[in-house]
N, C-alpha and C positions, 0 to 999 in steps of 0.2 A: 553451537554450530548445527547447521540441519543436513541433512545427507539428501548428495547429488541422487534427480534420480532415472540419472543413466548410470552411474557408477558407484552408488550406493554409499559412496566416501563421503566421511565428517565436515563438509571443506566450505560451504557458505555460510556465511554469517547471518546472523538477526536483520542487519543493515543493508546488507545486500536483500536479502531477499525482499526485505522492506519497499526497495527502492528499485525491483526489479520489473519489466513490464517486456511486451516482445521486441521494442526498437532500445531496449537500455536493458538487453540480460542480464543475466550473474553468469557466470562463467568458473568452472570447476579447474581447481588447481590440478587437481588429479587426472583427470580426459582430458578438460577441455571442450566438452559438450555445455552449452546453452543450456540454461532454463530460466524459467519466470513463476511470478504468484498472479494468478489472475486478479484483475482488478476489478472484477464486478463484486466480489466478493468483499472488497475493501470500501464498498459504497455501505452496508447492513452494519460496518463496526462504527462510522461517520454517524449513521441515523440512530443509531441506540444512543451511542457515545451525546449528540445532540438534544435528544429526548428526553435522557439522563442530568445531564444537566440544566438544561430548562426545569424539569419536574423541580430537581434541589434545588435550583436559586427560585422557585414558588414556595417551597416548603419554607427558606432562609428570610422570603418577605413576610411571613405567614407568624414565624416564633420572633421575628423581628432579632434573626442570631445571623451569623457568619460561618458556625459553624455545618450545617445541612452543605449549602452550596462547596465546600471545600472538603465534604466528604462525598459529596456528589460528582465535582471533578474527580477526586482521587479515584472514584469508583467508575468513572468512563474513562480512562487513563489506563486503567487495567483491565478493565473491557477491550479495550481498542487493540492492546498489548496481545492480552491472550486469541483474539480472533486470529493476528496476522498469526499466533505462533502456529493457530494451527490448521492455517492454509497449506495446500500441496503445493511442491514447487512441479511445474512438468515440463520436457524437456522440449527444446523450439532446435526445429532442422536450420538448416542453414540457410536456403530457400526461404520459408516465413519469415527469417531474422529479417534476410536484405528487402523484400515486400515492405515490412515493418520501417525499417529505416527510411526506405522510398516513401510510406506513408507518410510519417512523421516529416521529414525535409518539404513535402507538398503540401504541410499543414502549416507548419511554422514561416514558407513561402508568403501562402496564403491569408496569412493573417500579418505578418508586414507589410505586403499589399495593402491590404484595409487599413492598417494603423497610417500607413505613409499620404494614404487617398482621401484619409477623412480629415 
């Protein structure tokens, strides 16, 4: 569990915060206040995490084994793990939140649009 941080309590999960951004919070059992993990942050565990594995499954055509490439995922797997664990979570007002939601409805609008037009 990571601690909210507006109110410093034990109370979000791994999953949550995971899946946390400003139009889809996490939200604290204990306040009640919003927060999120930035997600620019979760693009650098995507690029290592891909890097990593490409490099192993080179290394796995190289010894002509299985082995490389499946300790190469395991080790971007826990790469990718430990980045999000030790992202901040920071708290979103309530104003950004519904901005964010308005965002996201205007996105997902707009791109049924295009899907329904093409």
């Amino acid at each position: 569990m990571y601690a909210c941080p507006a109110c410093n309590a034990a109370s979000i999960s791994f999953f949550r915060k995971w899946l946390s951004s400003p139009a889809l919070p996490a939200s604290c059992p204990a306040c009640g206040r919003y927060s999120y993990a930035h997600r620019s942050s979760g693009g650098v565990g995507v690029v290592v995490a891909a890097f990593g594995i490409t490099a192993s499954g080179f290394a796995a055509s190289a010894v002509q084994a299985l082995w490389p490439l499946l300790c190469g995922i395991v080790a971007a797997m826990v790469f990718y793990v430990l980045h999000w664990h030790r992202t901040r979570l920071e708290t979103l007002s309530p104003e950004l939140l519904s901005q964010a939601r308005k965002t996201e409805a205007m996105s997902a609008f707009a791109l049924l649009i295009a899907f329904f037009l093409n």
